[in-house]
C-alpha positions, 0 to 999 in steps of 0.5 A: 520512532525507532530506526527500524520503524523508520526504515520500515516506512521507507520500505512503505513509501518506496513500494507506494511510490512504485504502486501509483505509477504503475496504476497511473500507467497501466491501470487505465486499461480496465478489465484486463487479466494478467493472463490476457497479456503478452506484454511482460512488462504490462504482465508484471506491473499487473502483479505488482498491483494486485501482489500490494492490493493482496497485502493490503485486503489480508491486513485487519480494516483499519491497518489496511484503511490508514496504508491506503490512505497515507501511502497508496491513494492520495488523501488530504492531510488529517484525513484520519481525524474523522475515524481515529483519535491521534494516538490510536492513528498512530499506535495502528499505523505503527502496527500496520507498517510492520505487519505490512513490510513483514508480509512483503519479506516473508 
């Protein structure tokens, strides 16, 4: 892994840290739209989430299914051994890391 992959998983991680406490905090409230809020900071929270949930949904399935499970829901270790053989999870996840901070900066 090169220094760019490697910050590009630092990026990873960063946002999926942020993503699950703001899910743990304001995604108790089901239902509830955006636009319904008067909360700013309910309001940006929501936009984060669903800003990270986009990203994810335009990724192709697997490269969507590895970042969720490594990054963004909490999964036990190995989980990917039931879909990928070991070099082809990490050949995606590498791909996915990319495509994924590049769909945040761009």
């Amino acid at each position: 892994m090169n220094d760019m992959q490697k910050d590009n998983e630092a990026i990873v991680k960063q946002l999926a840290i942020i993503y699950k406490k703001l899910k743990r905090q304001y995604y108790d409230i089901d239902n509830l739209m955006v636009s319904e809020c008067d909360n700013r900071e309910l309001a940006e929270a929501f936009e984060y989430i669903e800003t990270i949930d986009a990203i994810l949904a335009s990724l192709p399935d697997d490269e969507a299914l590895i970042l969720r499970n490594d990054y963004f829901s909490s999964r036990q270790a190995k989980w990917y051994m039931n879909y990928f053989t070991k070099s082809t999870y990490y050949r995606i996840r590498s791909r996915a890391i990319d495509e994924f901070v590049r769909c945040v900066t761009a």
